[in-house]
Gaussian input, Z-matrix of N, CA and C with variables (Angstrom, degrees):
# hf/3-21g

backbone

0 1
 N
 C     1     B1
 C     2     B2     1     A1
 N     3     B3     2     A2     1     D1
 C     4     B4     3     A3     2     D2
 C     5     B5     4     A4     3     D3
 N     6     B6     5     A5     4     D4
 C     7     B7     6     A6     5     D5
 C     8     B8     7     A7     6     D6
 N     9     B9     8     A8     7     D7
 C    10    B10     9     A9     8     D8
 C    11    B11    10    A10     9     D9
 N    12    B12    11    A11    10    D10
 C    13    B13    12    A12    11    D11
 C    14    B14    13    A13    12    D12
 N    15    B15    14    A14    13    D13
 C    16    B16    15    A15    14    D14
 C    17    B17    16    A16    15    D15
 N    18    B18    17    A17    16    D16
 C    19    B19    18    A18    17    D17
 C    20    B20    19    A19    18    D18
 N    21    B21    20    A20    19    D19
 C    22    B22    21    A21    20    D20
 C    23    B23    22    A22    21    D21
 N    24    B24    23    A23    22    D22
 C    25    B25    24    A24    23    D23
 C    26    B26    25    A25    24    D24
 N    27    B27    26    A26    25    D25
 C    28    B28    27    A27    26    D26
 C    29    B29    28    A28    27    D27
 N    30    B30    29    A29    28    D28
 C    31    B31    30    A30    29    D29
 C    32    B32    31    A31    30    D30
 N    33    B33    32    A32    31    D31
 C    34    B34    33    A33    32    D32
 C    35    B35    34    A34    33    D33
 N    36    B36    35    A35    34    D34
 C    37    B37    36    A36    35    D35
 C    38    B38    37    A37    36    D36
 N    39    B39    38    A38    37    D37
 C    40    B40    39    A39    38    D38
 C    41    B41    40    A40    39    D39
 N    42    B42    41    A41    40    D40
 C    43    B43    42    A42    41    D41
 C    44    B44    43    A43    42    D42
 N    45    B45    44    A44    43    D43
 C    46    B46    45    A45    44    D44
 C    47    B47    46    A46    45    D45
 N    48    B48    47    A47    46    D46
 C    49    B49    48    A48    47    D47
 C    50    B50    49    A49    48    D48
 N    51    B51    50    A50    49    D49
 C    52    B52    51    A51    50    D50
 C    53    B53    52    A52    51    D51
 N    54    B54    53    A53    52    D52
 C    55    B55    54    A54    53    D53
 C    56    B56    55    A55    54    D54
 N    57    B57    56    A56    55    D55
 C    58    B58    57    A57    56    D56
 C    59    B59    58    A58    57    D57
 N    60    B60    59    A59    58    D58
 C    61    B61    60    A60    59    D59
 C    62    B62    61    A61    60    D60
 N    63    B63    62    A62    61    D61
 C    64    B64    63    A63    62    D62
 C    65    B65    64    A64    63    D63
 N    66    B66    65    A65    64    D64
 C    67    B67    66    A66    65    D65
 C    68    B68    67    A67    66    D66
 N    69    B69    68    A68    67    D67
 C    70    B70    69    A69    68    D68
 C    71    B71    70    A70    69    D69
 N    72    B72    71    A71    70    D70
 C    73    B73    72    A72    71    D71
 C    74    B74    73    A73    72    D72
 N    75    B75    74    A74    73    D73
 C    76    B76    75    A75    74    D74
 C    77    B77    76    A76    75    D75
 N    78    B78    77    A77    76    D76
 C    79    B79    78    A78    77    D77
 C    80    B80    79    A79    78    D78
 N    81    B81    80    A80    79    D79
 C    82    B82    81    A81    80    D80
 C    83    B83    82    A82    81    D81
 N    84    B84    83    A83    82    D82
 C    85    B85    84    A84    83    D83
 C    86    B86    85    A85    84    D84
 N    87    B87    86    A86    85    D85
 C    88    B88    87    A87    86    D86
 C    89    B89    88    A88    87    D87
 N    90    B90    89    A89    88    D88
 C    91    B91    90    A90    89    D89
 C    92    B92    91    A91    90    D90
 N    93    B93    92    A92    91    D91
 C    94    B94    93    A93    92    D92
 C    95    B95    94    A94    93    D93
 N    96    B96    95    A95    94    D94
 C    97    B97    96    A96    95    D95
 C    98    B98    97    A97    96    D96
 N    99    B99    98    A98    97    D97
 C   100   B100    99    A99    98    D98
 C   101   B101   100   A100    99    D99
 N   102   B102   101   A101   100   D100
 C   103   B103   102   A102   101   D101
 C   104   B104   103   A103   102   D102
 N   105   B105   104   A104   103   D103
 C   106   B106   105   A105   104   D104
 C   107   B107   106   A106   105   D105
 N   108   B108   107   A107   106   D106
 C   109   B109   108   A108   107   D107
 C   110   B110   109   A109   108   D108
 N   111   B111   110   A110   109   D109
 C   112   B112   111   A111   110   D110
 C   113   B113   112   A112   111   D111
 N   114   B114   113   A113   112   D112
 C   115   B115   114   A114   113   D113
 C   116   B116   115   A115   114   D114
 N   117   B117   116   A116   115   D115
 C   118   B118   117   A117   116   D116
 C   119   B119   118   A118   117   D117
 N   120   B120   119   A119   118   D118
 C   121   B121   120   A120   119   D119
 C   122   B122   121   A121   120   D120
 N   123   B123   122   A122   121   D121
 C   124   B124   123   A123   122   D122
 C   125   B125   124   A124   123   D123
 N   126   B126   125   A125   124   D124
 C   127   B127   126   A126   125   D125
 C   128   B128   127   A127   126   D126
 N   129   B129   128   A128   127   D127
 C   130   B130   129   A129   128   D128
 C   131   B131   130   A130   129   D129
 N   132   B132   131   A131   130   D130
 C   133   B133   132   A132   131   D131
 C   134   B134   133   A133   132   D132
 N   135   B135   134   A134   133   D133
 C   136   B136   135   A135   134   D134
 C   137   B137   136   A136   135   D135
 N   138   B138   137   A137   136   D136
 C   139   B139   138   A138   137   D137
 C   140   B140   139   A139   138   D138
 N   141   B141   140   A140   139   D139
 C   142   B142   141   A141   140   D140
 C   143   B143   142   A142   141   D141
 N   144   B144   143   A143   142   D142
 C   145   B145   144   A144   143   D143
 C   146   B146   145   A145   144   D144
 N   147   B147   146   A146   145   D145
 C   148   B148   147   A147   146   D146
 C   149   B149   148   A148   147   D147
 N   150   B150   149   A149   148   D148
 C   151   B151   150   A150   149   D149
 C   152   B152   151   A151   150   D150
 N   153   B153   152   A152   151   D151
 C   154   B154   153   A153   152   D152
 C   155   B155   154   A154   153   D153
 N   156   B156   155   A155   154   D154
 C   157   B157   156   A156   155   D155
 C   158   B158   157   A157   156   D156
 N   159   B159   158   A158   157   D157
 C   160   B160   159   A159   158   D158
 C   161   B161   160   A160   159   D159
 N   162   B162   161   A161   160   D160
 C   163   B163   162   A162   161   D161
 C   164   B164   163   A163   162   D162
 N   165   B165   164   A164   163   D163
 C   166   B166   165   A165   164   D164
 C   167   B167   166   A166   165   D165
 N   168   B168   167   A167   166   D166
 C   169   B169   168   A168   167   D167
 C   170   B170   169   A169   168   D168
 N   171   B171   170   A170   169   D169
 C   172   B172   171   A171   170   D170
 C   173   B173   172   A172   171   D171
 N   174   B174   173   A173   172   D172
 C   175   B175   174   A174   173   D173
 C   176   B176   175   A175   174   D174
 N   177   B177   176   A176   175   D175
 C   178   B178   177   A177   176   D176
 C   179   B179   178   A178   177   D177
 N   180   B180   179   A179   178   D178
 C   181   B181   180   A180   179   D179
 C   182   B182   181   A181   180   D180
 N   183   B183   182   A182   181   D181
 C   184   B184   183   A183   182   D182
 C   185   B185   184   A184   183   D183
 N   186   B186   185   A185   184   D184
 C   187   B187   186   A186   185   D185
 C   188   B188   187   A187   186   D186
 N   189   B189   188   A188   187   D187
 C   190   B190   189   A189   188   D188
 C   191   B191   190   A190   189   D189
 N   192   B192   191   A191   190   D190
 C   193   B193   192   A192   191   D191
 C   194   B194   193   A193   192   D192
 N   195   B195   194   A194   193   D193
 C   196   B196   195   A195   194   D194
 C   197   B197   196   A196   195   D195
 N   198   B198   197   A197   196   D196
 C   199   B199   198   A198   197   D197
 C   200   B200   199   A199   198   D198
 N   201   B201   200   A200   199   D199
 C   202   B202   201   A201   200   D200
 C   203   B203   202   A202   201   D201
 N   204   B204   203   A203   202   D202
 C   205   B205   204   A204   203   D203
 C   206   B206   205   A205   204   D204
 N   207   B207   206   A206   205   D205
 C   208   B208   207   A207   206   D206
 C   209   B209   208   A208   207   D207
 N   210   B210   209   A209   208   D208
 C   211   B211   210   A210   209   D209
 C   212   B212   211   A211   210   D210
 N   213   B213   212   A212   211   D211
 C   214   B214   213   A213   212   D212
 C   215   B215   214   A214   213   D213
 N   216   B216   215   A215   214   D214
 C   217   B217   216   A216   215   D215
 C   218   B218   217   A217   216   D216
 N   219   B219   218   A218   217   D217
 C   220   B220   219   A219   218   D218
 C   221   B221   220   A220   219   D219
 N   222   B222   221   A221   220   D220
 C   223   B223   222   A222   221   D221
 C   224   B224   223   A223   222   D222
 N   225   B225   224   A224   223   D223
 C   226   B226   225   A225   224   D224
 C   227   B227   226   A226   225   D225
 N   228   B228   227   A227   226   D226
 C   229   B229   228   A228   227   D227
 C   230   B230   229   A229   228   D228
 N   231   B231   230   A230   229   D229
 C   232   B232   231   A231   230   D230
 C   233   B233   232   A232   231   D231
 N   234   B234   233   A233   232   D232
 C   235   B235   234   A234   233   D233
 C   236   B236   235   A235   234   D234
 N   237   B237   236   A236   235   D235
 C   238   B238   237   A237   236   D236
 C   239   B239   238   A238   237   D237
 N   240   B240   239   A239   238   D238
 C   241   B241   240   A240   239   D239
 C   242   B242   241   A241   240   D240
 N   243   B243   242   A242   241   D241
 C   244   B244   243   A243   242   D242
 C   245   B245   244   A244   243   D243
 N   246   B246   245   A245   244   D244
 C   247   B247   246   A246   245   D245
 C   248   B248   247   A247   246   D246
 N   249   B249   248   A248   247   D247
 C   250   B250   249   A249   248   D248
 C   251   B251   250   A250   249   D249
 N   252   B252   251   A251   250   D250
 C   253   B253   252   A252   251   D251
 C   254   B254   253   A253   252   D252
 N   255   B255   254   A254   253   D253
 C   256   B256   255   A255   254   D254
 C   257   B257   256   A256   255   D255
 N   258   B258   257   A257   256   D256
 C   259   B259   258   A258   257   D257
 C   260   B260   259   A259   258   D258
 N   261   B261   260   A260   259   D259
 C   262   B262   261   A261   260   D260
 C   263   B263   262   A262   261   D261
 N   264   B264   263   A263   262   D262
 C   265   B265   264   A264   263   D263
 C   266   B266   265   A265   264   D264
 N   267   B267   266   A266   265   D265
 C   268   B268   267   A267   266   D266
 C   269   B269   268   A268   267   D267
 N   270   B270   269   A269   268   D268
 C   271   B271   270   A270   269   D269
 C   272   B272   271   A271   270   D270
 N   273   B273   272   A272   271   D271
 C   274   B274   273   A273   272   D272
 C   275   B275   274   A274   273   D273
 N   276   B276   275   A275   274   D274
 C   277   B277   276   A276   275   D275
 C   278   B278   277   A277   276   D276
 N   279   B279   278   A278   277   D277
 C   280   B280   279   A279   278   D278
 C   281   B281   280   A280   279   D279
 N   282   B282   281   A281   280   D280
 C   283   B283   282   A282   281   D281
 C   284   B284   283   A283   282   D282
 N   285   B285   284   A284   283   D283
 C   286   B286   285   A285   284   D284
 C   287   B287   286   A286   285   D285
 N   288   B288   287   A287   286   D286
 C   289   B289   288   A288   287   D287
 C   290   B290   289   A289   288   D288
 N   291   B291   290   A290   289   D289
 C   292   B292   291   A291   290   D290
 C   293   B293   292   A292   291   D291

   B1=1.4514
   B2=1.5263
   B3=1.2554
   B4=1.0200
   B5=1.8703
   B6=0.9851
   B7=1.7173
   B8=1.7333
   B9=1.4432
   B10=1.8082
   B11=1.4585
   B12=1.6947
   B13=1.7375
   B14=1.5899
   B15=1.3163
   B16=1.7559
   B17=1.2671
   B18=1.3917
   B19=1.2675
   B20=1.8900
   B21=1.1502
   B22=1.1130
   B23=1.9615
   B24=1.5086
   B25=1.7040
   B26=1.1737
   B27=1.4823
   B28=1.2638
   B29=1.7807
   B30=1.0686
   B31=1.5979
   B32=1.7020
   B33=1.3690
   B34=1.8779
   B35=1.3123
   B36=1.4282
   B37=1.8189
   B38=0.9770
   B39=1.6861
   B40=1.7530
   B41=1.7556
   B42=0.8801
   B43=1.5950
   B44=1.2427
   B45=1.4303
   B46=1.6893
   B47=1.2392
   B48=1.3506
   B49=1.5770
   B50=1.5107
   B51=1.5723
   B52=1.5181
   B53=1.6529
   B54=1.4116
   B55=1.2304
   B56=1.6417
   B57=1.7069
   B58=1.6775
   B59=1.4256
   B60=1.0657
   B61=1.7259
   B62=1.3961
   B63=1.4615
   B64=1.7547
   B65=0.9031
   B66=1.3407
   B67=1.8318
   B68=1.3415
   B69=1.8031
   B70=1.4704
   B71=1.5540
   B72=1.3206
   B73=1.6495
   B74=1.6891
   B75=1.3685
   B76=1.3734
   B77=1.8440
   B78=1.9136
   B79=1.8399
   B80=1.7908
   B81=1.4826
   B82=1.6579
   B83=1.7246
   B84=1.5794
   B85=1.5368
   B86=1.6106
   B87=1.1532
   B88=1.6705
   B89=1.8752
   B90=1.6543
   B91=1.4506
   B92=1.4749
   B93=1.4631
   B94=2.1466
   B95=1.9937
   B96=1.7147
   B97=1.1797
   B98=1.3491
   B99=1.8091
   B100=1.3489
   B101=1.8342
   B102=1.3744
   B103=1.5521
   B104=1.6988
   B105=1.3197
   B106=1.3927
   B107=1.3971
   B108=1.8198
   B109=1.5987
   B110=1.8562
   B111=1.6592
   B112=1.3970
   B113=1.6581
   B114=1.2399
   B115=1.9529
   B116=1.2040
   B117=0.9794
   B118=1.9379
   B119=1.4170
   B120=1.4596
   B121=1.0512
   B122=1.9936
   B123=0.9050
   B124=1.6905
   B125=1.6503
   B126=1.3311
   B127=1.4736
   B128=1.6033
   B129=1.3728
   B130=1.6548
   B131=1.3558
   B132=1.5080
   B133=1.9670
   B134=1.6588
   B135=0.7955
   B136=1.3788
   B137=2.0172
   B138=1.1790
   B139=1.9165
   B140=1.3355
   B141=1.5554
   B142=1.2110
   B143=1.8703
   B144=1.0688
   B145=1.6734
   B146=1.9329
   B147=0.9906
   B148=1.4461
   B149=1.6880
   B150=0.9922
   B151=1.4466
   B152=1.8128
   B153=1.5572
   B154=1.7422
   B155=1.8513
   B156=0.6731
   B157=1.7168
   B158=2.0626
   B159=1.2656
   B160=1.5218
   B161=1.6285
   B162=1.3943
   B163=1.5182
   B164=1.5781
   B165=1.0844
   B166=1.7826
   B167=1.8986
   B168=1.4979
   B169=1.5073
   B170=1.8456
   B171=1.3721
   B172=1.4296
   B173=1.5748
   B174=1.3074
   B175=1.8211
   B176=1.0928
   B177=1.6370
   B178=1.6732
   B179=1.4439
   B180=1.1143
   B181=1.9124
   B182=1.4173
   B183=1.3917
   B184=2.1357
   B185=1.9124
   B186=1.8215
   B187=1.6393
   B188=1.4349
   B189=1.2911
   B190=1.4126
   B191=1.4782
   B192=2.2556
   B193=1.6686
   B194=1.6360
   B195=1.4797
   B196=1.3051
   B197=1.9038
   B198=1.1342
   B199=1.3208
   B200=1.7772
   B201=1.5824
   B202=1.4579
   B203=1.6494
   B204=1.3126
   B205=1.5849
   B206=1.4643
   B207=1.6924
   B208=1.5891
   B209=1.7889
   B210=1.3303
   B211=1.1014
   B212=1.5744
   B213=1.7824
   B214=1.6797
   B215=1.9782
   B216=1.0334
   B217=1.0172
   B218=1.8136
   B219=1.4042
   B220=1.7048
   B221=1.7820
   B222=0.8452
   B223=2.1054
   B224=1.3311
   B225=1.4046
   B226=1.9091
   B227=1.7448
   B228=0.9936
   B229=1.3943
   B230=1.9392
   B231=1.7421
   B232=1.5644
   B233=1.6561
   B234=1.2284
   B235=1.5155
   B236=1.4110
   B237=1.6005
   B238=1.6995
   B239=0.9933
   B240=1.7608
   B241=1.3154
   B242=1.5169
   B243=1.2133
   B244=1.2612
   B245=1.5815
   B246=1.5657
   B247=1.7141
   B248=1.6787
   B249=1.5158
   B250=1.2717
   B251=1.4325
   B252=1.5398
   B253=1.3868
   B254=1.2364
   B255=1.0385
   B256=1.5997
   B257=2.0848
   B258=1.2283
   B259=1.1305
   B260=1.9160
   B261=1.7617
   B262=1.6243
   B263=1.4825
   B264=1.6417
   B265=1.3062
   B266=1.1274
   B267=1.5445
   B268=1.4665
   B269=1.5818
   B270=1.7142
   B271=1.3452
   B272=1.6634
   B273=1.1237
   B274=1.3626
   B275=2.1891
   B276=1.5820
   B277=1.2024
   B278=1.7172
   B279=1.2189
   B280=1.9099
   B281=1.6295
   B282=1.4681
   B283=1.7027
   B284=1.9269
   B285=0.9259
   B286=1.6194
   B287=1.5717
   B288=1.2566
   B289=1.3542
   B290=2.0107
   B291=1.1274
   B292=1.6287
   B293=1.1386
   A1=107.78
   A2=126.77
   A3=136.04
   A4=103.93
   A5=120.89
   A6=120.64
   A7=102.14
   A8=117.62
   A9=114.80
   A10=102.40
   A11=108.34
   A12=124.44
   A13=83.70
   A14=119.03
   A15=112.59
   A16=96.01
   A17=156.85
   A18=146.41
   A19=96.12
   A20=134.14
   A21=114.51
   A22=137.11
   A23=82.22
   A24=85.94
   A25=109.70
   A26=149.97
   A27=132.86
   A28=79.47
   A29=136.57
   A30=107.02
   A31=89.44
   A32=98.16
   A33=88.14
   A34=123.32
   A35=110.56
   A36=104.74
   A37=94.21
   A38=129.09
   A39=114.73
   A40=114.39
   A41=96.93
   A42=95.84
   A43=120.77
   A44=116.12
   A45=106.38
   A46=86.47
   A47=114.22
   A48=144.77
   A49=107.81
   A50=117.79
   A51=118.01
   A52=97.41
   A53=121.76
   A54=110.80
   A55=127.96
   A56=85.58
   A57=99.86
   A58=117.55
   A59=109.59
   A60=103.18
   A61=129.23
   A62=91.15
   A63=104.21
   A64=139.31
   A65=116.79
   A66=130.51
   A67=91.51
   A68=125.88
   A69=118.06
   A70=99.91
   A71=112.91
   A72=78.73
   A73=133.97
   A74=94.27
   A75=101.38
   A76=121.80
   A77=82.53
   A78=97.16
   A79=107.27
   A80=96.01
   A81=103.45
   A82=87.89
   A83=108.63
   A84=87.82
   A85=137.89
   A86=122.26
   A87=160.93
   A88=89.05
   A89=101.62
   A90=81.50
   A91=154.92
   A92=74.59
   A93=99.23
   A94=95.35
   A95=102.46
   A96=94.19
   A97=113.39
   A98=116.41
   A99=134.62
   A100=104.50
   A101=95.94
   A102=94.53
   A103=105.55
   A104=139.80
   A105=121.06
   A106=117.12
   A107=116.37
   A108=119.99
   A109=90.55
   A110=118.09
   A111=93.10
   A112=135.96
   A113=84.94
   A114=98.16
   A115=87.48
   A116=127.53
   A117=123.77
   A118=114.59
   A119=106.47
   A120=108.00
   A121=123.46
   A122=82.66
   A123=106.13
   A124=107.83
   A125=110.86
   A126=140.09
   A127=96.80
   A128=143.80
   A129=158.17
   A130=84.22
   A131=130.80
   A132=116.37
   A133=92.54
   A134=130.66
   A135=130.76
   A136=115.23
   A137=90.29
   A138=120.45
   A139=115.63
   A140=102.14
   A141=124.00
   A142=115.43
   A143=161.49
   A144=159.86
   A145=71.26
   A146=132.33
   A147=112.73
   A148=97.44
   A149=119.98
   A150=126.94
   A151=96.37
   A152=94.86
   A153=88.80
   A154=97.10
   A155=132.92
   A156=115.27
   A157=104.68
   A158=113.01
   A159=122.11
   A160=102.97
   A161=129.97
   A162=134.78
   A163=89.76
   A164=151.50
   A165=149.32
   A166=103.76
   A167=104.37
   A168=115.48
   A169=101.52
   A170=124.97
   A171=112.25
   A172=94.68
   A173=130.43
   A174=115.92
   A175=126.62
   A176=95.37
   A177=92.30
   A178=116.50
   A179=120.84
   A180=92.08
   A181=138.71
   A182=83.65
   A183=84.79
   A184=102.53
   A185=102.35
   A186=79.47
   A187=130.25
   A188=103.44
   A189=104.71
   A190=142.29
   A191=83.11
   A192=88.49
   A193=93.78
   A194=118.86
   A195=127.11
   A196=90.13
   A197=114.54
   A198=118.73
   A199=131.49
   A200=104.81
   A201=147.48
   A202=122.25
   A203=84.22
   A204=97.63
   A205=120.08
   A206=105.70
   A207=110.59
   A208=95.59
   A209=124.88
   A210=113.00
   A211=153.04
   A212=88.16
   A213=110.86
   A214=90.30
   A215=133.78
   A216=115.43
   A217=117.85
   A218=109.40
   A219=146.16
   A220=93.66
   A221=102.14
   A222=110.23
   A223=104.30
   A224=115.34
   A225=113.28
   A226=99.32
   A227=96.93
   A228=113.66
   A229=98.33
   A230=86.73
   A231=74.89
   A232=97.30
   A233=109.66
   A234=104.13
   A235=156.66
   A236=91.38
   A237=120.61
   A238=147.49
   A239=94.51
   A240=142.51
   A241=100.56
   A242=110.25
   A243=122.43
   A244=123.78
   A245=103.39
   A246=115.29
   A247=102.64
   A248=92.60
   A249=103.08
   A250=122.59
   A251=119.01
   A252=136.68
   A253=139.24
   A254=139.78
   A255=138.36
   A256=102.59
   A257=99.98
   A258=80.97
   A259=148.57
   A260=74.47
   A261=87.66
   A262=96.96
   A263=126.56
   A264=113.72
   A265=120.50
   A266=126.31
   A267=155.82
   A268=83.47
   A269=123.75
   A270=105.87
   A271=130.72
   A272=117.03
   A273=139.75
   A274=81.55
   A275=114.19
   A276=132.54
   A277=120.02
   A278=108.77
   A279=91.42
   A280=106.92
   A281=106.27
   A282=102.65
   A283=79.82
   A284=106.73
   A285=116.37
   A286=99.61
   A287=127.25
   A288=129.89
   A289=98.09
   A290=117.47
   A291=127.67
   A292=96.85
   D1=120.92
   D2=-164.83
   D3=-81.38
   D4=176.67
   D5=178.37
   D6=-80.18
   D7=-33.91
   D8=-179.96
   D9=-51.45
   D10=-50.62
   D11=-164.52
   D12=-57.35
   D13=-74.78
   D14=-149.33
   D15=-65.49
   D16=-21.07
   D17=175.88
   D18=-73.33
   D19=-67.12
   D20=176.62
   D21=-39.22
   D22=-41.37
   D23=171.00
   D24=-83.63
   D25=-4.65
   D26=-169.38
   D27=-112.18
   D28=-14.44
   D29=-178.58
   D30=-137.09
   D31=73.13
   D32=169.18
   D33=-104.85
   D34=12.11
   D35=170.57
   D36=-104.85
   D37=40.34
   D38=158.18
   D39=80.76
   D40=-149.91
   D41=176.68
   D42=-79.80
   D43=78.75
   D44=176.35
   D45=-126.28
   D46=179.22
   D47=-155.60
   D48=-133.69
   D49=25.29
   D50=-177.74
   D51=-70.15
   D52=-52.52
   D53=-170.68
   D54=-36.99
   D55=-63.31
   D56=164.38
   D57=-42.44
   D58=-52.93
   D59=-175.55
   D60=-53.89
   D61=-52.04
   D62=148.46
   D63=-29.72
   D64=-53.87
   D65=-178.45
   D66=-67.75
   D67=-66.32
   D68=-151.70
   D69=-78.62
   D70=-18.60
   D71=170.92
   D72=-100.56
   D73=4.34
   D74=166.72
   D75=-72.48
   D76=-28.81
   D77=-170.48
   D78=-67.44
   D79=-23.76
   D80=-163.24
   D81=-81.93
   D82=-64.18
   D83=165.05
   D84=-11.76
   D85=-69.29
   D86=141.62
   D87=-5.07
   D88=-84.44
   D89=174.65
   D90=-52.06
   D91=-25.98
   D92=-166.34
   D93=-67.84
   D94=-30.78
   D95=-161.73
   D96=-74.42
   D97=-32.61
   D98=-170.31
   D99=-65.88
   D100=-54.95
   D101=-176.09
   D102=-76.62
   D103=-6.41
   D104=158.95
   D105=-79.65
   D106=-12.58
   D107=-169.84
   D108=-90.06
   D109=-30.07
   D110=164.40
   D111=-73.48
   D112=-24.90
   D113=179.96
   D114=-60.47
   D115=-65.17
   D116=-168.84
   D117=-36.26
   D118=-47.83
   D119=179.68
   D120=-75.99
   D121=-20.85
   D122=-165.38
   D123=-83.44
   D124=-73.50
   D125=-175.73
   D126=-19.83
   D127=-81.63
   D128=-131.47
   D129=-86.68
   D130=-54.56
   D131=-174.94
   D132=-71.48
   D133=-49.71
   D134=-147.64
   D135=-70.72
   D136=-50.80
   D137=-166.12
   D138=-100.17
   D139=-33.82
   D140=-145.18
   D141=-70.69
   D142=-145.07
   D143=-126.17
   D144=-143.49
   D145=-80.72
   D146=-163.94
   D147=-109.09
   D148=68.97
   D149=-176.26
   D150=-104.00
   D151=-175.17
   D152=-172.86
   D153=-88.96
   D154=-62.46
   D155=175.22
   D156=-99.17
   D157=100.58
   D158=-176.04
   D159=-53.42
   D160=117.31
   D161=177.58
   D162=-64.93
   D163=0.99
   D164=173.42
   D165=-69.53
   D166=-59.26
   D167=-174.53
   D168=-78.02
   D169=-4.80
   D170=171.92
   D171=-95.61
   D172=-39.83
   D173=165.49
   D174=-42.67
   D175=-44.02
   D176=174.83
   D177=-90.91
   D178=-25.48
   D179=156.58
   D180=-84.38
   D181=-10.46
   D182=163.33
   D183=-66.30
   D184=-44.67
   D185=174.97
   D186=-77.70
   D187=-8.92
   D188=163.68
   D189=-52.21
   D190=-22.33
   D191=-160.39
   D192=-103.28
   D193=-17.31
   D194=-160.68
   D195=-85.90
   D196=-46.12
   D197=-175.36
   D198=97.98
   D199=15.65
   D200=-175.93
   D201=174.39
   D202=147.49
   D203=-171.12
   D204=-69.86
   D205=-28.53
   D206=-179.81
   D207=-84.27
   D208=-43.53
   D209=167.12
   D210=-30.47
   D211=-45.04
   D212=173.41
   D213=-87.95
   D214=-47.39
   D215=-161.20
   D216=-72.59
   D217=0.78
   D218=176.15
   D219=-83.41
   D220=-51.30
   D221=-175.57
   D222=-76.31
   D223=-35.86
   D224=-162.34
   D225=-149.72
   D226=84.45
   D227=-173.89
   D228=-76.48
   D229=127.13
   D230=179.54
   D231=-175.64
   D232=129.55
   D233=169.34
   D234=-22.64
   D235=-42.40
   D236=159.45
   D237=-94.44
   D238=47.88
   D239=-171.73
   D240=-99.84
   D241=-46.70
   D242=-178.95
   D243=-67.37
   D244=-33.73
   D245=170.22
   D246=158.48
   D247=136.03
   D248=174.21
   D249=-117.47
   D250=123.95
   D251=158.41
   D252=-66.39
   D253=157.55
   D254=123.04
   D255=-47.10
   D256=-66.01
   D257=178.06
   D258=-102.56
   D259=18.24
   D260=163.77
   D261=-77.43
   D262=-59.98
   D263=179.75
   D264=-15.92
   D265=-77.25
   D266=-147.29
   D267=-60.38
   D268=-62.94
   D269=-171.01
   D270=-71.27
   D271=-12.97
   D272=-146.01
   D273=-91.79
   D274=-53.93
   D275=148.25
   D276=-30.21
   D277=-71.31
   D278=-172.98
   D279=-87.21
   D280=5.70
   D281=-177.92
   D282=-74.69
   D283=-73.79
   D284=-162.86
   D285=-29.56
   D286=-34.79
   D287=-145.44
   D288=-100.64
   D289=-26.41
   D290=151.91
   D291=-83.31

């Protein structure tokens, strides 16, 4: 197969951009996966019930500042509204990462 042949079969609907799309969205994949394998790692010291600033006392002063819970959760919409773990973190982390 000469290089004309493999340039024709790898781009034979003409000018489309499947290749490209391919690459960047596999690459963005690529990222999503790296930075959820650090949150995993990161999230439980960091966020976590005895972490260095606990994401528990930032819920409760966003509701502190909003002045209700459905209220702040209307301003900062977010899952861990519902309850926060060590190991809700951890899962909330390798879900993202599958």
């Amino acid at each position: 197969m000469t290089n004309e042949e493999f340039f024709r079969v790898l781009f034979h609907g003409g000018n489309s951009y499947w290749l490209t799309r391919f690459v960047i969205l596999r690459l963005l994949g690529f990222v999503y996966a790296i930075a959820f394998l650090i949150a995993a790692q990161q999230l439980v010291p960091l966020v976590g019930e005895h972490g260095l600033t606990p994401a528990n006392h930032f819920f409760e002063r966003v509701q502190a500042h909003f002045g209700s819970r459905p209220a702040a959760a209307l301003q900062l919409p977010s899952l861990f509204w519902f309850g926060i773990s060590d190991k809700g973190l951890s899962i909330f982390a390798w879900v993202g990462v599958g």
